[in-house]
C-alpha positions as CSV (number, residue, x, y, z in Angstrom):
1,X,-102.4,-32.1,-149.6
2,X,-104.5,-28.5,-149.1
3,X,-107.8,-27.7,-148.8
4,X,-109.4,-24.6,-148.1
5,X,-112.4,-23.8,-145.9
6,X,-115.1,-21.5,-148.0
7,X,-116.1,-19.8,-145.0
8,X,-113.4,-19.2,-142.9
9,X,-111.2,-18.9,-145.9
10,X,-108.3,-20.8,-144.1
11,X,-105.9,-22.8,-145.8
12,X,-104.9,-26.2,-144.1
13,X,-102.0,-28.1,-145.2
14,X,-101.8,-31.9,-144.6
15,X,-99.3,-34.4,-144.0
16,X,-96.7,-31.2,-143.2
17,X,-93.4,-31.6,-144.5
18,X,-89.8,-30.1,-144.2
19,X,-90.5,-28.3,-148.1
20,X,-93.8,-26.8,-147.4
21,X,-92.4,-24.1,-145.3
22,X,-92.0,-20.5,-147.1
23,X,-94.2,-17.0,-147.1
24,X,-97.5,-17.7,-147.7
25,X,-99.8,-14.8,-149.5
26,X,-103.5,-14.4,-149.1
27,X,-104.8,-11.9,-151.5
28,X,-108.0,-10.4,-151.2
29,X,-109.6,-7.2,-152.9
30,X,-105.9,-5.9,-153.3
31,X,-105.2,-6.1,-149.8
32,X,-102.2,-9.1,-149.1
33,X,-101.7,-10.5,-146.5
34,X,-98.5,-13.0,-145.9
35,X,-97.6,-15.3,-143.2
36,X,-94.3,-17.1,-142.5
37,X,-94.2,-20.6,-142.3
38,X,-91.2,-22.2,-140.3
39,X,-91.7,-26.0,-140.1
40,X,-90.1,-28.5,-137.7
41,X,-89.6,-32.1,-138.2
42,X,-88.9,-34.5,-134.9
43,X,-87.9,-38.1,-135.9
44,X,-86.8,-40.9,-133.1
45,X,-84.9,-43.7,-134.0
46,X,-86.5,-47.3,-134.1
47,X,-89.5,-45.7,-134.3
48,X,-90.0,-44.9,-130.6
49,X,-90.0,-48.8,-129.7
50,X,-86.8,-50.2,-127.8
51,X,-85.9,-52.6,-125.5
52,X,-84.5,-52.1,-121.6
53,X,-80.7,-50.3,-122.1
54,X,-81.1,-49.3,-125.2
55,X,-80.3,-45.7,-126.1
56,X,-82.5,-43.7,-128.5
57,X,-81.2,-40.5,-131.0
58,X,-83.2,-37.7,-131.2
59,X,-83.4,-35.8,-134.9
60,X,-84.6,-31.9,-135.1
61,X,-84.4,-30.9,-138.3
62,X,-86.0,-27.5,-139.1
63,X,-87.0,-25.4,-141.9
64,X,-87.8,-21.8,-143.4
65,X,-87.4,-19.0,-146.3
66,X,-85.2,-16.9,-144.1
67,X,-82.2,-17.0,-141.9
68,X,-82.8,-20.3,-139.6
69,X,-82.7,-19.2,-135.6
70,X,-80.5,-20.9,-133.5
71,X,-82.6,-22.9,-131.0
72,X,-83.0,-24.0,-127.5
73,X,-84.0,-27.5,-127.2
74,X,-85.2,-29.0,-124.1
75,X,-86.2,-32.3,-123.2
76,X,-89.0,-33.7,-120.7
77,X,-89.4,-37.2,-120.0
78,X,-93.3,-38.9,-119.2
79,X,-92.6,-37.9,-115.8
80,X,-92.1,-34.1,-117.3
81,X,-88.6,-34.1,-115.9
82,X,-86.3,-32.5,-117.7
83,X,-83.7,-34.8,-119.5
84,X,-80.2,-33.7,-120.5
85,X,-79.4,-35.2,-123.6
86,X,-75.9,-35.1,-125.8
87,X,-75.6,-33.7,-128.4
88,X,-73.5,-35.6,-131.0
89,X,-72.4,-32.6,-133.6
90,X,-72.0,-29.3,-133.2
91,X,-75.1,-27.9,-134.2
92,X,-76.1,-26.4,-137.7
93,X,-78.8,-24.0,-138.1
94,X,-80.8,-27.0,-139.8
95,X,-79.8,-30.1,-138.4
96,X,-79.5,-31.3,-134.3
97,X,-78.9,-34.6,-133.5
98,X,-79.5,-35.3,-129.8
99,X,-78.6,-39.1,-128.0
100,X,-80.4,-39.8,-124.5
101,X,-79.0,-41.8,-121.8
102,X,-80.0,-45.8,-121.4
103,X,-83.7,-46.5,-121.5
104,X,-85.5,-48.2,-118.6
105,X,-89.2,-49.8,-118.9
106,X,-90.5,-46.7,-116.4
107,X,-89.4,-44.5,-119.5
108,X,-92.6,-45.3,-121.3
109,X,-94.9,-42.6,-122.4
110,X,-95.2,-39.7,-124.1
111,X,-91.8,-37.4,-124.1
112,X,-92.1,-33.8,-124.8
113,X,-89.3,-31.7,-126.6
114,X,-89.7,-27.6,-126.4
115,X,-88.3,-25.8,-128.9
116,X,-87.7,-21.9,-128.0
117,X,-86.1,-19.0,-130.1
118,X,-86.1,-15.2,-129.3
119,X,-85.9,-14.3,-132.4
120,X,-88.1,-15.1,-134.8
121,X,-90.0,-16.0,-131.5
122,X,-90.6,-19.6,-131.5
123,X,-92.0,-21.5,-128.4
124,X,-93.1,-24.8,-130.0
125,X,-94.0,-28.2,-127.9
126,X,-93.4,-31.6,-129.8
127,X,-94.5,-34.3,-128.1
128,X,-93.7,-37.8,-128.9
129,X,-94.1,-41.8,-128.1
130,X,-91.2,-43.6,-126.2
131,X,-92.3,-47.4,-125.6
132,X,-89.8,-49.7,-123.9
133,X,-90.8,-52.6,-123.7
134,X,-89.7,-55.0,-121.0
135,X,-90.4,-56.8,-117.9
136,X,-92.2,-55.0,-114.7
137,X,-89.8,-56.9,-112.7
138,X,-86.1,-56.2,-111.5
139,X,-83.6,-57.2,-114.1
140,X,-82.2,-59.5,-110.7
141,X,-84.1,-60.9,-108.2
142,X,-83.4,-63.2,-105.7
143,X,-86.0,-65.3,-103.9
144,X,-85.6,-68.0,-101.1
145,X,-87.6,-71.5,-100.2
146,X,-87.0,-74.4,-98.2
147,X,-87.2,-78.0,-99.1
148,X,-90.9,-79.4,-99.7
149,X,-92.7,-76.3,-99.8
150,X,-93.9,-74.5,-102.7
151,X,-92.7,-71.5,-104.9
152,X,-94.6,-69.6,-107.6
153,X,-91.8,-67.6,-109.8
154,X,-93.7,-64.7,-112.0
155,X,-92.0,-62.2,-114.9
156,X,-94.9,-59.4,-115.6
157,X,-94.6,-58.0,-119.1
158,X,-95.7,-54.6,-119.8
159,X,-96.6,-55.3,-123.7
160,X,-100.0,-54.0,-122.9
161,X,-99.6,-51.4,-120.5
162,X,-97.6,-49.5,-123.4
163,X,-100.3,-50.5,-125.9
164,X,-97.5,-52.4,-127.9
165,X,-99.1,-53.1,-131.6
166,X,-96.4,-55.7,-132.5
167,X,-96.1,-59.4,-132.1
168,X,-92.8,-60.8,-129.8
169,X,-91.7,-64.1,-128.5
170,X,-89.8,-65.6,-125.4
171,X,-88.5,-68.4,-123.8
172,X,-88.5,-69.2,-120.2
173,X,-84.6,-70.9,-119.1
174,X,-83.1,-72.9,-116.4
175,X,-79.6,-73.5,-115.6
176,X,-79.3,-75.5,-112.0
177,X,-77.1,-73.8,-109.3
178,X,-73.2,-75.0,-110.1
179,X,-73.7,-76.0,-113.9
180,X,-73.3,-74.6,-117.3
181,X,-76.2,-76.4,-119.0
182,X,-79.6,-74.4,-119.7
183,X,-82.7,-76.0,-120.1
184,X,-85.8,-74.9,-121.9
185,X,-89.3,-74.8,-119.6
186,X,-91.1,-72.9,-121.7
187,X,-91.9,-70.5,-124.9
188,X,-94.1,-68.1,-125.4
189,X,-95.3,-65.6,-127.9
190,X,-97.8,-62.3,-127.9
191,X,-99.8,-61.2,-130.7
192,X,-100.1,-57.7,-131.8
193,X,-103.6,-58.2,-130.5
194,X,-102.0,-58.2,-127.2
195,X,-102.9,-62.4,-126.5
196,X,-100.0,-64.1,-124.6
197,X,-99.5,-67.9,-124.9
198,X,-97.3,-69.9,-123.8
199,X,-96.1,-73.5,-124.4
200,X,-94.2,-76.3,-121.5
201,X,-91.0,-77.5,-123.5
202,X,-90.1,-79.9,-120.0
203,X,-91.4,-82.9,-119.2
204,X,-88.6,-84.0,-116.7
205,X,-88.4,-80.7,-114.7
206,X,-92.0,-80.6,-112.5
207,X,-93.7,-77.4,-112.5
208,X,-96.9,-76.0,-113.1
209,X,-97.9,-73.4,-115.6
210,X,-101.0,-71.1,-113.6
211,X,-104.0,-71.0,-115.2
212,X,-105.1,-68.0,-112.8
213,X,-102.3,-66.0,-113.7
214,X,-102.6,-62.3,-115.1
215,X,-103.3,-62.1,-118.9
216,X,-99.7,-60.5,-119.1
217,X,-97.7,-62.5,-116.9
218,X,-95.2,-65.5,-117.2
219,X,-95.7,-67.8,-114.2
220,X,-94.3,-70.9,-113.2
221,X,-95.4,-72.9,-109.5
222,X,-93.0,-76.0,-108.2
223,X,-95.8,-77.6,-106.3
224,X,-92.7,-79.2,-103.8
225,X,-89.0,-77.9,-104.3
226,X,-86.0,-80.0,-104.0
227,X,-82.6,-79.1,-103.4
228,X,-81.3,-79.4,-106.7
229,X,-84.3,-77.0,-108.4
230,X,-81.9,-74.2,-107.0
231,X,-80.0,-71.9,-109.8
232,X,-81.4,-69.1,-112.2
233,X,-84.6,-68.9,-114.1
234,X,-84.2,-66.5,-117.0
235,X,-87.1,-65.0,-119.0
236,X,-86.3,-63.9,-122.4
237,X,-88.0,-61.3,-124.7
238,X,-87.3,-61.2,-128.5
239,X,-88.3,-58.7,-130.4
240,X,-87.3,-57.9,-134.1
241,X,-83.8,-59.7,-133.7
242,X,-82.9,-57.9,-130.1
243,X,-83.7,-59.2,-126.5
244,X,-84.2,-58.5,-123.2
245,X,-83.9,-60.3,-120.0
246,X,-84.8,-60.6,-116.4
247,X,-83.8,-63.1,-114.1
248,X,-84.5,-65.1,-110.7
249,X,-82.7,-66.7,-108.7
250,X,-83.8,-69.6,-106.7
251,X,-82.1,-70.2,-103.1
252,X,-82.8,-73.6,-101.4
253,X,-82.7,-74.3,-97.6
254,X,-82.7,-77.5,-96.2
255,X,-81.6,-79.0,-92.7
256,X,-80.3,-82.4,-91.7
257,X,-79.0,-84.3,-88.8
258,X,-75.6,-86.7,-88.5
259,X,-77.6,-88.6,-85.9
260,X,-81.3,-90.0,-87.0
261,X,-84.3,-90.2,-84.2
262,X,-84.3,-89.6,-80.7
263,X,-81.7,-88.1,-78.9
264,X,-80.2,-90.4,-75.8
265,X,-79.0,-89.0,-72.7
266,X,-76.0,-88.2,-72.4
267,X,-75.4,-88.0,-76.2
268,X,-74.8,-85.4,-78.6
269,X,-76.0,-84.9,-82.1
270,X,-74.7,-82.1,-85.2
271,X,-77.6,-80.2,-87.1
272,X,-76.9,-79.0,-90.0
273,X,-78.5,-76.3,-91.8
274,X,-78.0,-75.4,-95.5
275,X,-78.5,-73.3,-98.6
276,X,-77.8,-74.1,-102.1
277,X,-75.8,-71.1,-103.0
278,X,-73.7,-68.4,-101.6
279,X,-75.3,-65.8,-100.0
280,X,-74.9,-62.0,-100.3
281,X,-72.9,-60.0,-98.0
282,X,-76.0,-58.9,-96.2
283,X,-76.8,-62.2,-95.4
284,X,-76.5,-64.6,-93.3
285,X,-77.9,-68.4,-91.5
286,X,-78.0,-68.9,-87.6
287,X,-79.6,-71.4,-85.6
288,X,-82.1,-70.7,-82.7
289,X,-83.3,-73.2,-79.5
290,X,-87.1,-71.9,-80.0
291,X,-88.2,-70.3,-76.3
292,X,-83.8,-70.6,-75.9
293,X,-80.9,-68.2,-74.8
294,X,-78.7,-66.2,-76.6
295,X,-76.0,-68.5,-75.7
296,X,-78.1,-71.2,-78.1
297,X,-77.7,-69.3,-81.3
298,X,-75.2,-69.9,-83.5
299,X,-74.4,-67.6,-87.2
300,X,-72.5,-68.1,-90.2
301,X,-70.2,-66.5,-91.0
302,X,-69.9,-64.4,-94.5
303,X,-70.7,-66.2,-97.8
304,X,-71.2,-69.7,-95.7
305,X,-73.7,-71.8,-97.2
306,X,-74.1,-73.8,-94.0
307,X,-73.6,-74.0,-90.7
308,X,-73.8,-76.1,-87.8
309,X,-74.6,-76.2,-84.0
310,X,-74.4,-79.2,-81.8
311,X,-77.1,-80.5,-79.3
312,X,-77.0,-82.7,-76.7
313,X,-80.9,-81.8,-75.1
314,X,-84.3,-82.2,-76.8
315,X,-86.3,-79.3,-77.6
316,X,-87.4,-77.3,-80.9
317,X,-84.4,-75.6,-83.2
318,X,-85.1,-73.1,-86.2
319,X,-83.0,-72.2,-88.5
320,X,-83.4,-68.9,-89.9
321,X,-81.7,-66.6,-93.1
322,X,-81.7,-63.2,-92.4
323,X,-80.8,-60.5,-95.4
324,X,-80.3,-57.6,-93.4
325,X,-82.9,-57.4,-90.8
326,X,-85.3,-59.1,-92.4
327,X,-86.4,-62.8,-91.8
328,X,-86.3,-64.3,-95.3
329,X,-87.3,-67.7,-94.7
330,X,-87.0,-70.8,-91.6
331,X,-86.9,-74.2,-91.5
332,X,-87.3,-75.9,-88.0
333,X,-85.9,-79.5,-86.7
334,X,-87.6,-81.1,-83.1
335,X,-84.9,-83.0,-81.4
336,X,-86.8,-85.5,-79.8
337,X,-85.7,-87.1,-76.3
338,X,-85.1,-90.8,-76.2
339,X,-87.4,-93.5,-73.5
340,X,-85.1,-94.0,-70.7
341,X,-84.4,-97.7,-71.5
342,X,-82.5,-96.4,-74.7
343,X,-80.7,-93.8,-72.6
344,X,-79.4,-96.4,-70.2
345,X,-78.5,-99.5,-73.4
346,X,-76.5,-96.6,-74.6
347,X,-75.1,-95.3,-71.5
348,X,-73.9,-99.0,-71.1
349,X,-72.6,-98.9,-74.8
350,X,-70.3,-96.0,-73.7
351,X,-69.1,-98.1,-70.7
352,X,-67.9,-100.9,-72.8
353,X,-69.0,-103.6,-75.2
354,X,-67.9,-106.5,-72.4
355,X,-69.6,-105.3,-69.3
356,X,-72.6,-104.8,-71.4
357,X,-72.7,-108.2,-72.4
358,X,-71.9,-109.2,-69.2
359,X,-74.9,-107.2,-67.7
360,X,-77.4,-108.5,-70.3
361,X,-76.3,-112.1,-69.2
362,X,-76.6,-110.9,-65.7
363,X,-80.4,-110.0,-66.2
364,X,-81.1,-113.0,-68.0
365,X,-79.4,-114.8,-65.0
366,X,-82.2,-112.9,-62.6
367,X,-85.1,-114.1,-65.1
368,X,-84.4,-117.5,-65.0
369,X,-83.7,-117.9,-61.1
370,X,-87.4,-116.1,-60.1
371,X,-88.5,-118.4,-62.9
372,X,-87.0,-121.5,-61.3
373,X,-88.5,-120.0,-57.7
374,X,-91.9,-119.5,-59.1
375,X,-92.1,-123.6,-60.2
376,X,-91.2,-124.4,-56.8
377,X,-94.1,-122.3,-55.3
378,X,-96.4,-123.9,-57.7
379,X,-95.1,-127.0,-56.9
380,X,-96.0,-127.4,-53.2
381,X,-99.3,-125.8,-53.5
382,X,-100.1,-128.8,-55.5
383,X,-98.8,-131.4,-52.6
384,X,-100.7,-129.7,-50.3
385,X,-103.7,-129.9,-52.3
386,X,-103.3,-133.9,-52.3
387,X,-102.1,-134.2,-49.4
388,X,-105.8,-132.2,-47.9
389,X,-103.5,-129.0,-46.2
390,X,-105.2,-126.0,-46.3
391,X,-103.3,-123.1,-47.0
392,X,-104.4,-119.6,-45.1
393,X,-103.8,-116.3,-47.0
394,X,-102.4,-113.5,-45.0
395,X,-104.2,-110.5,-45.1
């Protein structure tokens, strides 16, 4: 594991290890010369690769042929801020076991441990690989869409961002909003070449896997959501019997009315407007008359999955879910006005089933009589026809 360079005369030492250190002598025409060799050894557990929250252990172990320093350890992160880590024993001349905090996917990179000592002087940096691998996404995320539109839901892996040299699989869940049962959409697996494919499990759920997608990305499109494709889509990563997870959850909005078509005069109809699952504290639904007052707009209150407003005018109503102040999504309703003739069957509906009757029989009545008068007219234009009258129009 030595060689030595005939010019320079320098001795290099390969694959370093914890026993090579000692005094090393160079002798040359009777002049010595000797040089100290204090070697440090840095080993992280699972071999730098982890998954989201879990929590690595830093070893330091160190070695010489005299009296071994007490050192100074500090940590930088791939961002070079310092980390504080614990350390789990007191610490021994030799040996220092150090445990970091939880590990996130922004962790990734290369980690830097500085090793100082005044005396012998030591000011050493080890650098070393931390590769969590993960999703780019939030662990939760919550995203909204209304009945018959479209919704594209995306989990970005950062496999080869991190330049990870090891095969892992996944599955892609669904458990509708309200139930305990999960079904399978979709596995998927990555080689350590870094080639993602993925497989549809479903044939009774519709969705769409994207061709277009990114090389590293899980993506799913529901060409038309329904009510019931509410509830949480979870993405699974397996790697070397531990997992990871991110999930999404799908919020429906749909509205409705209690009274179908056009609006009569004179009557009242109940929109409704409503989401599949409880909403956040921050949120909340209200209905707005578009081009309307303040008096026309009507909220939620907290956690209400629905709420309703009553209209007795046509004209254009939206109803809106805020998180905060921000306009998630809106679905609109056109209550449209109904012909007059509809207006006034109804308004004689209100009145009473018998005078309605009574006034249809009425009309009827009217028909019949300019009917009957009509016949007569045309009746006596004919006699005076035979009879050779003339008849002079007025003009």
């Amino acid at each position: 594991r030595s060689e030595i360079s005939t010019k320079s005369k320098h001795l290099k030492v390969l694959d370093l290890r914890l026993s090579d250190a000692g005094i090393y002598t160079c002798e040359y025409s009777s002049h010595p010369v000797s040089i100290l060799l204090h070697v440090f050894q840095l080993t992280i557990s699972l071999d730098g690769h982890f998954l989201p929250k879990e929590v690595p252990e830093l070893t330091l172990m160190q070695n010489s042929s005299q009296t071994l320093p007490n050192l100074n350890i500090t940590l930088f992160n791939s961002n070079s801020n310092i980390v504080r880590p614990e350390l789990l024993q007191d610490k021994s001349p030799q040996k220092y076991t150090l445990k970091l905090k939880q590990l996130e996917t922004t962790d990734s990179g290369t980690w830097k441990c500085r090793i100082l000592s005044d005396s012998p002087l030591i000011n050493q940096d080890i650098p070393f690989d931390v590769k969590v691998l993960g999703f780019q996404n939030p662990h939760f995320e919550r995203k909204y869409a209304t009945v018959d539109s479209s919704v594209i839901l995306s989990w970005r892996l950062n496999f080869q961002k991190i330049k990870w040299k090891k095969g892992l699989t996944g599955q892609l869940y669904w458990k509708q909003q309200g139930t305990a049962t999960t079904h399978e959409l979709l596995d998927f697996n990555a080689t350590a070449q870094g080639q993602l494919h993925d497989t549809k499990k479903s044939r009774s759920f519709q969705f769409e896997i994207s061709e277009s997608k990114h090389e590293s990305t899980i993506e799913v499109k529901l060409p038309k959501v329904h009510f019931d494709h509410s509830g949480q889509y979870q993405c699974q990563l397996a790697y070397n019997g531990r997992n990871t997870q991110s999930e999404i959850e799908l919020v429906v909005m749909k509205v409705s009315a209690n009274h179908v078509g056009p609006l009569p005069r004179g009557a009242q109809m109940t929109l409704t407007c409503q989401v599949s699952s409880p909403l956040p504290s921050n949120a909340h639904l209200h209905w707005e008359r578009v081009n309307g007052t303040e008096m026309d707009i009507k909220k939620s209150k907290q956690h209400e999955v629905k709420v309703e407003v009553n209209v007795s005018a046509a004209g254009l109503w939206n109803c809106v879910l805020m998180e905060d102040n921000d306009r998630k999504i809106s679905l609109n309703y056109t209550v449209e006005e109904a012909p007059v003739w509809i207006s006034y069957v109804v308004t004689g509906a209100s009145i009473g089933g018998s005078i309605l009757v009574f006034g249809l029989v009425f009309i009827s009545g009217i028909n019949w009589h300019r009917r009957r008068l009509r016949a007569k007219r045309m009746s006596r234009a004919r006699q005076y026809i035979l009879e050779n009258k003339t008849c002079q129009c007025q003009q």
